[in-house]
BAPAZA-602984 format. One line per 5 residues: number of its first residue (from 1); for each residue z, y, x of N, C-alpha, C. Coordinates in steps of 0.1 Angstrom, whole numbers. Atoms other than C-alpha are relative to their C-alpha. Layout:
<atoms>
NUM> Z,Y,X,Z,Y,X,Z,Y,X ~ ... $
</atoms>
This chain:
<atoms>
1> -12,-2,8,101,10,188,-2,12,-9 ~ 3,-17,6,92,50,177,-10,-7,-15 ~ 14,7,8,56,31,160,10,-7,-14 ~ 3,5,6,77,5,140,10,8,-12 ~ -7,-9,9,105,34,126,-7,4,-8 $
6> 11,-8,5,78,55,120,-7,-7,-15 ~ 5,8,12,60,25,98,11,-2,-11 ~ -6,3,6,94,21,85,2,9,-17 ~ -1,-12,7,97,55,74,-10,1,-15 ~ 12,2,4,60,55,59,1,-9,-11 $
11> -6,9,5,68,25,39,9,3,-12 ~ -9,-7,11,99,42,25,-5,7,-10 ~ 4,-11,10,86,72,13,-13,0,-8 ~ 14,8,11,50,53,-6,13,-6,-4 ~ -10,4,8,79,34,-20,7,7,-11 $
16> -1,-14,9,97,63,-31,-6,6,-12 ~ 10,-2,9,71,75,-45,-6,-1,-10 ~ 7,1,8,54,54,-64,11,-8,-12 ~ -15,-5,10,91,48,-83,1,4,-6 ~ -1,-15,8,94,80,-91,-14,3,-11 $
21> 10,-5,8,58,81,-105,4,-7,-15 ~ -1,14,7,63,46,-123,13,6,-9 ~ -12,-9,12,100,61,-138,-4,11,-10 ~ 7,-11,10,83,92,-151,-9,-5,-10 ~ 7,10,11,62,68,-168,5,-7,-8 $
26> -5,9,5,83,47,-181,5,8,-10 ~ -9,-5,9,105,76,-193,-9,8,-12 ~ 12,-1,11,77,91,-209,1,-7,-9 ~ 4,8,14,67,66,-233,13,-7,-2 ~ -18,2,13,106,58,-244,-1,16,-7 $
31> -7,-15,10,106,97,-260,-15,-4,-9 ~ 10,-10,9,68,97,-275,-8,-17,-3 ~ 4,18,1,50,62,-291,-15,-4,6 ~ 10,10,-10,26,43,-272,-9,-11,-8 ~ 12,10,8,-4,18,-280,6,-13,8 $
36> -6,13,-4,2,-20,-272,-5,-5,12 ~ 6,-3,-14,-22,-15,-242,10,8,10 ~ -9,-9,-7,-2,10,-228,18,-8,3 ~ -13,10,-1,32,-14,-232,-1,-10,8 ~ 5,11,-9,12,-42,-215,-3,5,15 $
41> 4,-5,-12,3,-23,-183,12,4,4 ~ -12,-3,-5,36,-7,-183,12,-8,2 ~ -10,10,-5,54,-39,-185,-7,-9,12 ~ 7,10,-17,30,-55,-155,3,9,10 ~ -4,-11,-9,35,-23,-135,16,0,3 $
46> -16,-2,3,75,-22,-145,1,-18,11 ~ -8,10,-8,77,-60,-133,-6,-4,13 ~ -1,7,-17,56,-64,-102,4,14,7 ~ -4,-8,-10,69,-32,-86,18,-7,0 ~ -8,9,1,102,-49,-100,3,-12,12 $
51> 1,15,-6,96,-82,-82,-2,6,19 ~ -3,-4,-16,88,-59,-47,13,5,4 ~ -8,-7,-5,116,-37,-49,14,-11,0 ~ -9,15,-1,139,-73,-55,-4,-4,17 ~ 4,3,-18,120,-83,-19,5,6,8 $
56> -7,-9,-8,130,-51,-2,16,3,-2 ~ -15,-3,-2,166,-52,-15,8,-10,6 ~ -7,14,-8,169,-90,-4,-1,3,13 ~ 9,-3,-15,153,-76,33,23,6,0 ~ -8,-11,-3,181,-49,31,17,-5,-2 $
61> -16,3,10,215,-73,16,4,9,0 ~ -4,-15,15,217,-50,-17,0,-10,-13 ~ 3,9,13,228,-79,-39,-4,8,-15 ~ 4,-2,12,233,-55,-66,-14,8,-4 ~ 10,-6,4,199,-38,-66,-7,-13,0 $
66> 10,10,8,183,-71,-65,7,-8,-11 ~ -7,2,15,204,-83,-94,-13,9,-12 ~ 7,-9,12,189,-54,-116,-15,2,6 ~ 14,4,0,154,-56,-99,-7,-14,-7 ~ 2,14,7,151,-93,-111,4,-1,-17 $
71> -3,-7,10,166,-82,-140,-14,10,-9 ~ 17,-8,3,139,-55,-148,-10,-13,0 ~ 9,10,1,112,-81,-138,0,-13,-10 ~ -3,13,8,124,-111,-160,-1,12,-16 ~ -2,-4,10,129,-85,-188,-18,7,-5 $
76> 18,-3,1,92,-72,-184,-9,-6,4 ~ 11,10,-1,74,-102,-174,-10,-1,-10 ~ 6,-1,8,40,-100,-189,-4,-16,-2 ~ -2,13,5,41,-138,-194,2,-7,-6 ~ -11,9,14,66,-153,-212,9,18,-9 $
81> -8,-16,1,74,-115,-233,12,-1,-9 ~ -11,-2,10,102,-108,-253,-5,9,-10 ~ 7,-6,19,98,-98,-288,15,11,-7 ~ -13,-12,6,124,-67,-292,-7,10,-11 ~ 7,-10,9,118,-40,-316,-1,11,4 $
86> 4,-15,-3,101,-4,-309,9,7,11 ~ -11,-8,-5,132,8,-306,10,-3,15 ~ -8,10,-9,153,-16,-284,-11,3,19 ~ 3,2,-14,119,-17,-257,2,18,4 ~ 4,-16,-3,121,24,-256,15,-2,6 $
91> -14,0,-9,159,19,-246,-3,-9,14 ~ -2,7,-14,151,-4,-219,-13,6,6 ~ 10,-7,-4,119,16,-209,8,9,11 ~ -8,-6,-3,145,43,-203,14,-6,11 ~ -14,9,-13,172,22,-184,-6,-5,11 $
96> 7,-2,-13,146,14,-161,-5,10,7 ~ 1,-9,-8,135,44,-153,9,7,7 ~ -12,-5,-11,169,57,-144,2,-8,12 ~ -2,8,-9,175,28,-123,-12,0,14 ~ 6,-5,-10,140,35,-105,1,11,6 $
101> -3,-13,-7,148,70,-100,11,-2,11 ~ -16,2,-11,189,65,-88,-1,-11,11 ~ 1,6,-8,177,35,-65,-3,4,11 ~ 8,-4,-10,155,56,-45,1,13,3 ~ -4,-20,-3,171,92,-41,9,-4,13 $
106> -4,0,-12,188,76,-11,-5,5,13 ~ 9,-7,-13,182,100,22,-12,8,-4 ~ 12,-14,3,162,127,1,8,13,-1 ~ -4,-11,1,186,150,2,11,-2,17 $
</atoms>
């Protein structure tokens, strides 16, 4: 029982984590302009951490974090993309990264 906490814990805070890196990234390149390489990796990165942290919110019934995880992921699917302008993806660059940050500040303070 201690073992599967422990993993749970572990789990968490690599989670946490790589959120927090991923938001600082994201919010980055909304202030300063980016190559179309860099958009492409940051929308594959944005939607499959997207598409896990949707998994872990369904695990947890957190309709509305998986609402706005599915959300994020459908909006940054590197698949079928959406064709917004400069400006418009740097605002939603930005609206994800707050949402990755404020998701995951739960039990750090």
């Amino acid at each position: 029982m201690a073992n599967a906490k422990a993993a749970a814990d572990g789990i968490r805070t690599v989670s946490r984590f790589a959120a927090w890196g991923l938001a600082l990234f994201a919010l980055g390149s909304a202030f300063v302009a980016y190559s179309p390489g860099l958009a492409k990796g940051l929308s594959w990165a944005l939607c499959l951490f997207s598409i896990f942290g949707a998994g872990v919110s369904t695990a947890q019934k957190k309709k509305p974090a998986f609402i706005a995880y599915a959300a994020i992921a459908v909006l940054f699917n590197p698949f079928v993309p959406f064709h917004f302008p400069p400006q418009v993806w740097r605002l939603l660059y930005a609206g994800a990264a707050v949402w990755l940050i404020a998701d995951h500040l739960e039990g750090v303070f």
